[in-house]
C-alpha positions as CSV (number, residue, x, y, z in Angstrom):
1,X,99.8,-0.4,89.0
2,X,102.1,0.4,91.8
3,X,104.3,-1.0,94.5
4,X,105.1,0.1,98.0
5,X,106.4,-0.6,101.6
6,X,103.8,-2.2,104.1
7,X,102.9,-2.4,107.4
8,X,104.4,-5.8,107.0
9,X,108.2,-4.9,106.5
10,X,107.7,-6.1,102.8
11,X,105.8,-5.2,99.6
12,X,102.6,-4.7,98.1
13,X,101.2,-4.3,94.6
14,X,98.2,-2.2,93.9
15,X,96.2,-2.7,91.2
16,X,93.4,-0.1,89.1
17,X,90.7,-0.4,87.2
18,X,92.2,-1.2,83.3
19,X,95.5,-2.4,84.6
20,X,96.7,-5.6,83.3
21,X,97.0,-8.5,85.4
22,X,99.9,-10.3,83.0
23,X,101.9,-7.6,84.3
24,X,101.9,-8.3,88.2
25,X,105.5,-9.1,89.6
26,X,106.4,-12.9,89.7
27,X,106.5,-12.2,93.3
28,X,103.3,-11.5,93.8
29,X,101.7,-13.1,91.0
30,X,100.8,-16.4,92.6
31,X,98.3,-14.3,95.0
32,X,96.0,-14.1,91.8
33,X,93.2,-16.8,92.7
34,X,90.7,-17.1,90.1
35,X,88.5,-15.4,92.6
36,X,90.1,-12.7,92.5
37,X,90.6,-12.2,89.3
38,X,86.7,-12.7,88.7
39,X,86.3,-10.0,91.4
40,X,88.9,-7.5,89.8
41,X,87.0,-7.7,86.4
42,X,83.9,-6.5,87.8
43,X,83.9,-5.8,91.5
44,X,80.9,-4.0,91.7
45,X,78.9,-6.8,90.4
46,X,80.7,-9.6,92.5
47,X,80.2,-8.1,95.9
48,X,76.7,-6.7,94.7
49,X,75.8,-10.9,94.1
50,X,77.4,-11.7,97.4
51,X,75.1,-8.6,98.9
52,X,71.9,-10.2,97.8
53,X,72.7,-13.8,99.0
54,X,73.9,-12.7,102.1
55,X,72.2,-13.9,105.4
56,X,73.9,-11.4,107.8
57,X,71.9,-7.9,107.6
58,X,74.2,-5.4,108.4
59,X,76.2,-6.9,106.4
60,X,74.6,-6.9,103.7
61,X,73.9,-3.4,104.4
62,X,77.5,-2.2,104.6
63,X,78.8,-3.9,101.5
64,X,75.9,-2.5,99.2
65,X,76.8,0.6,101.2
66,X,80.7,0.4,99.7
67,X,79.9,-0.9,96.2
68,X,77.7,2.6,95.8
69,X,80.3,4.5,96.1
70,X,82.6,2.3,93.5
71,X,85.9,3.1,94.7
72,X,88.6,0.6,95.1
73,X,91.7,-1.5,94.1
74,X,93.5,-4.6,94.6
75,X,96.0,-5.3,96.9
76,X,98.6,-8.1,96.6
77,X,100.4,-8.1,100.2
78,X,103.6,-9.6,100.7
79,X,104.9,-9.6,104.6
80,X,108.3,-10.1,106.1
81,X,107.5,-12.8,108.9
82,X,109.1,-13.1,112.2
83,X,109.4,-16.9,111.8
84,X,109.6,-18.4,108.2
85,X,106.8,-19.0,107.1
86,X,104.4,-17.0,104.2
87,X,102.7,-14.1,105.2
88,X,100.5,-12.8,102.3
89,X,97.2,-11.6,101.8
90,X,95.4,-10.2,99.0
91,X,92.0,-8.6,98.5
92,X,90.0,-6.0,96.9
93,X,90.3,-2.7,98.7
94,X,87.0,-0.4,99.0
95,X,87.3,2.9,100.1
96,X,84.5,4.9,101.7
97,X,83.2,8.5,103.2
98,X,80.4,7.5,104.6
99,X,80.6,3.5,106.4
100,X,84.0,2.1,107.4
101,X,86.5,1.3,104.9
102,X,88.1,-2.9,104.2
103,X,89.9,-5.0,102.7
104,X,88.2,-8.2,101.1
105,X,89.4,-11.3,100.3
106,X,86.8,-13.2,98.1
107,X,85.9,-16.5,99.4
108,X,87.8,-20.1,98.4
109,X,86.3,-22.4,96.6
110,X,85.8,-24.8,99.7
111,X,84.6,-24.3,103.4
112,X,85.7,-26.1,105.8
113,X,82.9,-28.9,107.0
114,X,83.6,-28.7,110.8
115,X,82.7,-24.9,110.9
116,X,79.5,-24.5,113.2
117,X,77.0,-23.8,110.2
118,X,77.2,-19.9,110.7
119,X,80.4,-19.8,109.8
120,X,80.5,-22.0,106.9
121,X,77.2,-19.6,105.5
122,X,79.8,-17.0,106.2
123,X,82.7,-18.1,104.7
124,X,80.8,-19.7,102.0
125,X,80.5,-15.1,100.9
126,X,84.4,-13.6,102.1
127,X,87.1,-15.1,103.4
128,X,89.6,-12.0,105.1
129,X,87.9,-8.9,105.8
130,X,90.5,-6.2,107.0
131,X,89.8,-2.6,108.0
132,X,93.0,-1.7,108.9
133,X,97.0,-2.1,106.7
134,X,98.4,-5.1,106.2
135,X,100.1,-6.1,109.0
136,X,98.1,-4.3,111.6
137,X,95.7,-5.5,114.0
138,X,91.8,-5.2,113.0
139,X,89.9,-6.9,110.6
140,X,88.0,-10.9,110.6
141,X,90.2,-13.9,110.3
142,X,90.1,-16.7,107.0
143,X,88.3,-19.6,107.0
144,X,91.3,-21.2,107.4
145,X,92.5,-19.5,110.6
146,X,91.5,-21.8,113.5
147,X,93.5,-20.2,116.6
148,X,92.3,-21.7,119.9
149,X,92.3,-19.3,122.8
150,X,94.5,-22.2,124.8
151,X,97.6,-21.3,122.7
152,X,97.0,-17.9,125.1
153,X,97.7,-18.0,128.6
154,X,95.2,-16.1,130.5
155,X,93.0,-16.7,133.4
156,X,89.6,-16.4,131.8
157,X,86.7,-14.7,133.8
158,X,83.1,-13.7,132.5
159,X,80.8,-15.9,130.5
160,X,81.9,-20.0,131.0
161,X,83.4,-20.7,127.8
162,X,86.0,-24.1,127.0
163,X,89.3,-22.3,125.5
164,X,89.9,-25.7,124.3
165,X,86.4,-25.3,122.0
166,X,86.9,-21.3,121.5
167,X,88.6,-19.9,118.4
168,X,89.6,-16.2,117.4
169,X,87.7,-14.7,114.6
170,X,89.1,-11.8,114.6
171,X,90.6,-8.4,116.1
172,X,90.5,-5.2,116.9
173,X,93.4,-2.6,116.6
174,X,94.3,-2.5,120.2
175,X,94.7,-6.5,120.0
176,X,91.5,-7.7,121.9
177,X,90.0,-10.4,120.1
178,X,86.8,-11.5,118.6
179,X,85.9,-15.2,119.8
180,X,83.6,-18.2,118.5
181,X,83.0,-21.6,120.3
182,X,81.7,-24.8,118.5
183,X,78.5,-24.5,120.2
184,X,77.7,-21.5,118.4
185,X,78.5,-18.2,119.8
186,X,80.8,-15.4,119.8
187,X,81.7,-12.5,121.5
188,X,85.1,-10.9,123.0
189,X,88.1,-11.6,124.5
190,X,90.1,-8.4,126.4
191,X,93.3,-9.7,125.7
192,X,94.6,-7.4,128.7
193,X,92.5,-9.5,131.7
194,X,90.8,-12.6,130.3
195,X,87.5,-11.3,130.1
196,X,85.0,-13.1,128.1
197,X,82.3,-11.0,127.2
198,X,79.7,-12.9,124.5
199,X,77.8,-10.8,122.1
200,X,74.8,-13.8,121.4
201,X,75.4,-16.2,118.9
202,X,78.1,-15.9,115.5
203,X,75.2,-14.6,113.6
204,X,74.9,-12.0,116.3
205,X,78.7,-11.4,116.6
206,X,79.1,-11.1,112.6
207,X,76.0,-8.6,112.3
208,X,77.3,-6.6,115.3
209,X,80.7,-6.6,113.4
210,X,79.1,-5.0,110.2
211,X,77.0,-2.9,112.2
212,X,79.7,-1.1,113.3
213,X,81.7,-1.1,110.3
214,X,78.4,0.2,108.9
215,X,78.2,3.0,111.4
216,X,82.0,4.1,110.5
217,X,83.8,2.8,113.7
218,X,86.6,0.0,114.1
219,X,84.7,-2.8,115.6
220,X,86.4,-2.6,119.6
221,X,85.6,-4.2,122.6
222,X,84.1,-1.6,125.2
223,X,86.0,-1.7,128.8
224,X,82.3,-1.1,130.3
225,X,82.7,-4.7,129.5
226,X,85.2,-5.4,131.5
């Protein structure tokens, strides 16, 4: 077990196979869901269980693609917010040569009923997925992150989307953001023009997602797009 300075402007704790879990800082501690203690035990076999219920191809693909090559930790993140409220996050860290590296947060023991039903099949495997530090840009948001793109001001162009009824799901590292609506699709949003760009459905949007986490690239929007 260690402890070091994140991308946050606070700490995290980092966490190897045969350490003990009794011994995680109070200050941390209360990060330790059950799911994640389940999933530190034997992450292999977790993620392999999610793998083989999962819906979404690529995927699927990717995270048998990580669990082969059984490296990995947990992370207990603990940020310094700009406004006070918690920032945390916490999830089991797999590390990779060959597909894109992440973070994941195992799912909660509830979904959210008002998700369009790819989403809830989705958040019903992981919760956060992250392939970049804590407290960077670039990774999936939570099931419980339900950001409207009306809380942006922008002048949006592209495909006809309601902001009103159009969420973020996620981002990249340069800040553009991946988008749902509750009629069921996703795509992007260039966060430096308004341009909507829409991928197909969320099933489509989550696959391409994997896909190129699967290839070993930071999922990104492309300014062809634009």
């Amino acid at each position: 077990m260690r402890t070091e300075k994140n991308e946050g402007g606070g700490r995290s704790v980092i966490l190897y196979v045969g350490d003990d879990l009794k011994k995680v800082p109070r200050s941390h501690r209360a990060l330790l869901t059950p799911q994640l203690r389940e999933a530190f035990a034997d992450p292999g076999s977790y993620f392999r269980r999610i793998a083989e219920r999962c819906p979404f191809p690529a995927m699927a693909g990717w995270l048998r693609a990580v669990i082969a090559e059984n490296l990995w930790d947990l992370a207990l993140h603990r940020g310094v917010p700009p406004v006070p409220v918690e920032w945390t996050a916490a999830g089991i860290r797999w590390w990779s040569d060959g597909v894109r590296s992440a973070e994941i947060t195992p799912a909660g023991d509830t979904v959210p009923d008002d998700l369009p039903p790819a989403l809830r099949r989705y958040y019903s495997l992981v919760d956060r997925v992250s392939w970049m530090p804590f407290g960077c840009a670039g990774g999936l948001e939570g099931a419980g992150d339900r950001t409207p793109l009306t809380d942006f001001d922008y002048d949006y162009h592209g495909a006809d989307i309601d902001p009103s009824r159009t969420f973020v799901l996620g981002s990249s590292t340069g800040g553009d953001m991946l988008i749902w609506t509750d009629d069921g699709r996703g795509g992007w949003f260039c966060h430096e023009n308004g341009r909507i760009h829409l991928l197909g459905t969320i099933e489509d949007t989550i696959d391409w997602v994997y896909a190129e986490l699967q290839a070993d690239r930071c999922p990104d929007f492309d300014y062809n797009w634009a």
